[in-house]
C-alpha positions, 0 to 999 in steps of 0.5 A: 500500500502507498505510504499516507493512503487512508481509507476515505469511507468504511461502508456495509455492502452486502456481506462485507465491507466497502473501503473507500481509500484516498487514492481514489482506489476501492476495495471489499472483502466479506465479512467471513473473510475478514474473520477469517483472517483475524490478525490476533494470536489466538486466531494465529496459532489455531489456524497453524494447527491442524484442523480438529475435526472434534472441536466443540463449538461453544454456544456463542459460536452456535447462535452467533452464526455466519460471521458479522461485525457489531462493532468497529473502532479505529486504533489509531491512524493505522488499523481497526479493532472489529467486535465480531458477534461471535464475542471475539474482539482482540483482532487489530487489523492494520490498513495494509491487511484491510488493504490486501484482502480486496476480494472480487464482488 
């Protein structure tokens, strides 16, 4: 990402999310995306470990359902904090990831 470049307008699409970026560029990335690449250390090292087909979903997985944002808050000048409904929070993704994960719509 060019050095300054600073989302210009953060808009729900769909399943998704919209980013307006100052250099007049313009990315989405879904919401399961988004989650899925969920920068914290947890989120990390479950996903560097082989997948667990035994794993007990706990019951705010289960109603939570598809991933979903509740909340989402600016760290700074340089990454959001996304609430998920799902309860997790700890995940700070910088403006390069949001950046990087521009899916196709």
């Amino acid at each position: 990402m060019t050095t300054g470049v600073k989302p210009t307008a953060l808009i729900r699409e769909g399943d998704g999310l919209r980013i307006d970026w100052s250099d007049q560029q313009s990315t989405y990335v879904s919401w399961r995306t988004l989650r899925k690449h969920c920068p914290c250390a947890s989120c990390q090292m479950e996903r560097s470990q082989p997948p667990n087909p035994f794993k007990i979903l706990s019951a705010a997985e289960i109603a939570a359902g598809a991933p979903r944002p509740v909340a989402m808050k600016p760290v700074g000048h340089y990454a959001y904090q996304i609430i998920w409904n799902d309860g997790h929070s700890t995940g700070i993704y910088p403006l390069t990831t949001l950046r990087s994960l521009n899916e196709p719509r």
